[in-house]
N, C-alpha and C positions, 0 to 999 in steps of 0.2 A: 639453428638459430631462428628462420625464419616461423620456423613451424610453433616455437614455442611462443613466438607471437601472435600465430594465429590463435594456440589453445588460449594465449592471455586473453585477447579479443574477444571470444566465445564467453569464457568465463566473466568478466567482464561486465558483456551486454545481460549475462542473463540474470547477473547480482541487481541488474538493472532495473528488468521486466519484474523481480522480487519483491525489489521494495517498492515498484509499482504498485504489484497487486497487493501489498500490504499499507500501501497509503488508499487504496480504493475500499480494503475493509473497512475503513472511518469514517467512510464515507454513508449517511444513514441514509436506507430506500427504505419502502415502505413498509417491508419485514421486517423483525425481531431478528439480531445479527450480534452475537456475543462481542465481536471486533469493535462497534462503537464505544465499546468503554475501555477500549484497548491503555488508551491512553488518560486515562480518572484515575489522580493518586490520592490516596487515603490519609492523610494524618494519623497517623498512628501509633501511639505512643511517642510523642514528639517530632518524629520520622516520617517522610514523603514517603511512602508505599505502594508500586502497580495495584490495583482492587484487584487483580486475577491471583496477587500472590496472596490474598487474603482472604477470598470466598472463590465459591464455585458458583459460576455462571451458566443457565440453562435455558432453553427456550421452549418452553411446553407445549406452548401456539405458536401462532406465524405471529401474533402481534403483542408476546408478551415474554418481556426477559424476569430471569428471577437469580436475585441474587443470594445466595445462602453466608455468612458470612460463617468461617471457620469459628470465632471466637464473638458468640454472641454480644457479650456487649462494647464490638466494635458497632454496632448495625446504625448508630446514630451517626457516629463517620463516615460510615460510605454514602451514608443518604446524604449526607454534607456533601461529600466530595461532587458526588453524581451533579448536584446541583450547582456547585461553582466551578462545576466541566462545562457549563453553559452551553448542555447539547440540547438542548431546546426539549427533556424529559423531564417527568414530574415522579419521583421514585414514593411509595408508600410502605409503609413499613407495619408489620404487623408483629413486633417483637420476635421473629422468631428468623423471615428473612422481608427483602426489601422487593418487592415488583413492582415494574417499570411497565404502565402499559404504550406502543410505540400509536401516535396516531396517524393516522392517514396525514400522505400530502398534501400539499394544497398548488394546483399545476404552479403557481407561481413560484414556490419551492424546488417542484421538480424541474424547471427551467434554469435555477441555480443552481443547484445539483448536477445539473449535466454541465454546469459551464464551469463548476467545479473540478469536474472527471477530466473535460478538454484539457483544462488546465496541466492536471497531473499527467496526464498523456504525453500534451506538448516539454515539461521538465524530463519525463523519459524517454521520449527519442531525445530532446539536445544531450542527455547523459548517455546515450546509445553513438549519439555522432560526433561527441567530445573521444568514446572509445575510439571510434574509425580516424579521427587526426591522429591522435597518441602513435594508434598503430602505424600511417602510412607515414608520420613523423619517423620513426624509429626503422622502419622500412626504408625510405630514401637514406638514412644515416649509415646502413649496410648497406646501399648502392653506393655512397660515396667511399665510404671505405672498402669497398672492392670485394666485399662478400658476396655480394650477388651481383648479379648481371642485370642489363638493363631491361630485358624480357623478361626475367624472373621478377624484380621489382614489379611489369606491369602485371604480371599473371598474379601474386601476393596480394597487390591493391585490386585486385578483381575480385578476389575471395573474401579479403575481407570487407568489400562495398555487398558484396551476397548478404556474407550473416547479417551486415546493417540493415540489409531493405528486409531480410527475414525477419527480423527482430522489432524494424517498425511495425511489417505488418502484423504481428505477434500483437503489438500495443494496440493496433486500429482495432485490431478482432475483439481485444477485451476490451476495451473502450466500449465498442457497438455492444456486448452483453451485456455491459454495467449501466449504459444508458436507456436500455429495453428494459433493465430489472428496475431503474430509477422511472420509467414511463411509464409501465404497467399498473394498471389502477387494482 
């Protein structure tokens, strides 16, 4: 029993660190990154639509996305959409597909940017240390009901306070990469 807490715990934090690094891909640095439009839905035929289930997204340069749309004459929608994602891009369209050139930051951006990333950092540890109560919740409940012993109980909450501090440092690490990829001029 105790052990399948543990694997819950694991699995858990790392669903965590996931959609971490998936709230960090929306986050725009100074390259061309297909993830910034992760989240621009198309109108499409009446219909909300991800743009990734409608075109194919590619970066040719470091500072230019091109969006090919599967069904040419959606290409004036996406150019809409792009623009009322209000990612601070200006998409151009030459009938055939839509490029987006990404421009340089402005330090004052990148200043937001990172405090941006803190942000998301700090919501994934508290979801990394919302896991460790659950678990040592759920741990004392099988000390009280006599499943385990009072030693086992503290050796359980050892193990699982480990994966927590592994799983923050996990978050510091990508933090500190995404904020040198968001500095970097």
């Amino acid at each position: 029993m105790p052990q399948s807490i543990l694997t819950s715990v694991n699995e858990r934090m790392d669903k965590a660190i996931k959609a971490f690094r998936r709230e960090l891909g929306t986050v725009r640095t100074g390259r061309a990154n297909p993830a910034i439009l992760d989240k621009v839905q198309v109108e499409y035929y009446g219909a909300l639509t991800p743009l990734n289930q409608l075109a194919a997204i590619s970066t040719p340069e470091a500072r230019l996305l091109v969006i090919t749309p599967f069904d040419k004459s959606s290409i004036a929608d996406v150019e809409r959409a792009i623009l009322k994602a209000e990612l601070g891009l200006t998409p151009s369209n030459d009938g055939n597909v839509v490029r987006i050139a990404i421009p340089a930051l402005t330090q004052e951006r990148r200043g937001e940017l990172v405090k941006l990333v803190r942000k998301y950092a700090e919501e994934a540890k508290v979801a990394v240390r919302n896991v460790r109560r659950d678990a040592n919740d759920d741990l004392k409940k099988l000390e009280k009901s006599g499943d385990i012993t009072e030693d086992e109980l503290r050796n359980y909450t050892e193990d699982v306070q480990k994966h927590t501090d592994k799983h923050v440092a996990d978050i510091d690490v990508i933090t500190k990469e995404k904020e040198n990829e968001i500095m970097e001029v």
